[in-house]
C-alpha positions in Angstrom: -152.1 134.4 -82.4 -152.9 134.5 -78.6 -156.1 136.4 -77.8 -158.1 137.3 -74.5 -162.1 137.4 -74.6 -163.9 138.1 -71.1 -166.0 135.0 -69.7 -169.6 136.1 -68.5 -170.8 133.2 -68.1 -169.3 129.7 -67.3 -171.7 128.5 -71.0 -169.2 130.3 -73.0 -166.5 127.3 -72.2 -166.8 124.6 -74.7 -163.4 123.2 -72.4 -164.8 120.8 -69.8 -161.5 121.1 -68.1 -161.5 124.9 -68.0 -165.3 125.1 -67.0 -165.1 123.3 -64.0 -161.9 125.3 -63.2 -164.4 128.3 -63.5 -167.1 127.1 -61.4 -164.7 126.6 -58.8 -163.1 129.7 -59.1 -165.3 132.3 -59.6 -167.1 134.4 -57.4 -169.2 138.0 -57.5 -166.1 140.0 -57.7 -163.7 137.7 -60.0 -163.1 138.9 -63.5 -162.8 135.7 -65.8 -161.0 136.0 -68.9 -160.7 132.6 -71.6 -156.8 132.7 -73.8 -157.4 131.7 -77.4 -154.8 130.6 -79.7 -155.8 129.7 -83.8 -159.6 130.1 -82.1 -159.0 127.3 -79.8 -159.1 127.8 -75.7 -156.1 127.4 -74.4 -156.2 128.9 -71.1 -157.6 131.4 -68.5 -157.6 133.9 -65.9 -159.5 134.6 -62.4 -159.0 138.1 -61.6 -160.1 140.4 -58.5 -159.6 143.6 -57.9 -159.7 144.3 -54.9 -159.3 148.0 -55.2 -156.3 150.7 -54.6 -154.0 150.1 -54.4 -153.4 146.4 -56.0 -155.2 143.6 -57.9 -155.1 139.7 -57.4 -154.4 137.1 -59.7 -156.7 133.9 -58.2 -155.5 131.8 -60.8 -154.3 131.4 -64.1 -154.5 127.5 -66.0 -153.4 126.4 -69.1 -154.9 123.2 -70.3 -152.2 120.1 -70.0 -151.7 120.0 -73.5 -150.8 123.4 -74.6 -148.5 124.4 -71.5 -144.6 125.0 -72.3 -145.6 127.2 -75.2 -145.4 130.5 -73.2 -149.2 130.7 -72.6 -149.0 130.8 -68.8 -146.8 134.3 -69.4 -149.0 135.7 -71.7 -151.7 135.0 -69.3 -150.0 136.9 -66.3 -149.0 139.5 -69.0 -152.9 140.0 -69.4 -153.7 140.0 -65.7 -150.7 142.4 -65.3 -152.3 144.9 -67.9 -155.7 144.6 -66.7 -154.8 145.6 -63.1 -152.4 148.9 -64.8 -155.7 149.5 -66.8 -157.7 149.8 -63.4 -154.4 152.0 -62.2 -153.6 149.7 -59.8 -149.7 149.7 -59.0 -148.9 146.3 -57.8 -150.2 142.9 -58.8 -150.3 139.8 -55.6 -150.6 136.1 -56.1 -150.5 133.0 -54.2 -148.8 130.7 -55.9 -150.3 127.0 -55.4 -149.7 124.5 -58.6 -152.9 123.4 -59.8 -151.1 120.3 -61.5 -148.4 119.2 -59.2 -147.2 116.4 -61.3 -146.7 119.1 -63.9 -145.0 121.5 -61.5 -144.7 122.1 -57.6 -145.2 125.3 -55.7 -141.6 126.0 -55.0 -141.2 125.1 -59.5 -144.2 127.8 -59.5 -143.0 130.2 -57.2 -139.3 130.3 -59.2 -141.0 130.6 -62.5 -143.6 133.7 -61.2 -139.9 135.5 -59.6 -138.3 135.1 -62.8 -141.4 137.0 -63.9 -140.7 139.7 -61.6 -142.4 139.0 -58.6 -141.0 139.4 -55.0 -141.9 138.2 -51.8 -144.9 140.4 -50.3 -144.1 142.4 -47.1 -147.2 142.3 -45.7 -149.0 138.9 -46.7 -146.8 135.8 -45.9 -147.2 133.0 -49.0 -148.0 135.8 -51.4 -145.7 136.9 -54.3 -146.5 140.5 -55.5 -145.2 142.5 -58.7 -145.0 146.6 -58.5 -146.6 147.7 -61.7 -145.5 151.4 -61.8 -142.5 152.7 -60.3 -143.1 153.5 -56.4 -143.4 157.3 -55.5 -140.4 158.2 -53.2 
């Protein structure tokens, strides 16, 4: 069973892997969150909100040797819910592989549209998901 525990400090990582990803990642406004499967870390999330009316996702990693087990979607499924918690209606992303022998950008970018995501009008590079439907 996959769960999600907030990160407040990069000491809570036992993974060396996913620590450093953290130190590099976070700042003052990131929200970090850790994936456990069977009580094991598996994965994370760096999170901004940057206020109404959408979030960011600045990255989501799954360690090398529990990816292709649908971790990396139930990651972006938790950064999609946090952001419709905050009542944000869209969710943005740049997507940039992190592991490149694993998977390029354009494999990345595919994977995140089959997720939902579209092509942001306003940022170029940046993939963006509506979260509620749009008010007409």
């Amino acid at each position: 069973m996959m769960k999600f525990v907030a990160i407040h400090s990069d000491l809570e990582i036992q993974s060396d892997v996913l620590r450093f990803r953290l130190q590099r990642g976070s700042t003052p406004r990131t929200r970090e969150v850790v994936a456990l499967r069977n009580g094991g870390e598996v994965g994370l999330i760096i999170f901004e909100d940057w206020g109404p009316p959408f979030s960011f996702i600045y990255e989501i990693f799954v360690l090398p040797e529990a990816r292709n087990d649908r971790i990396g979607t139930s990651l972006l499924l938790h950064a999609e819910i946090m952001a419709a918690e905050l009542g944000r209606s869209s969710i943005r992303l740049t997507p940039r592989s992190l592991c490149e022998e694993a998977m390029s950008d354009l494999e990345l970018t595919t994977w995140y549209k089959r997720k939902g995501y579209i092509e942001c009008a306003s940022e170029t590079g940046q993939l963006e998901k509506f979260l509620f439907p749009s008010p007409t």
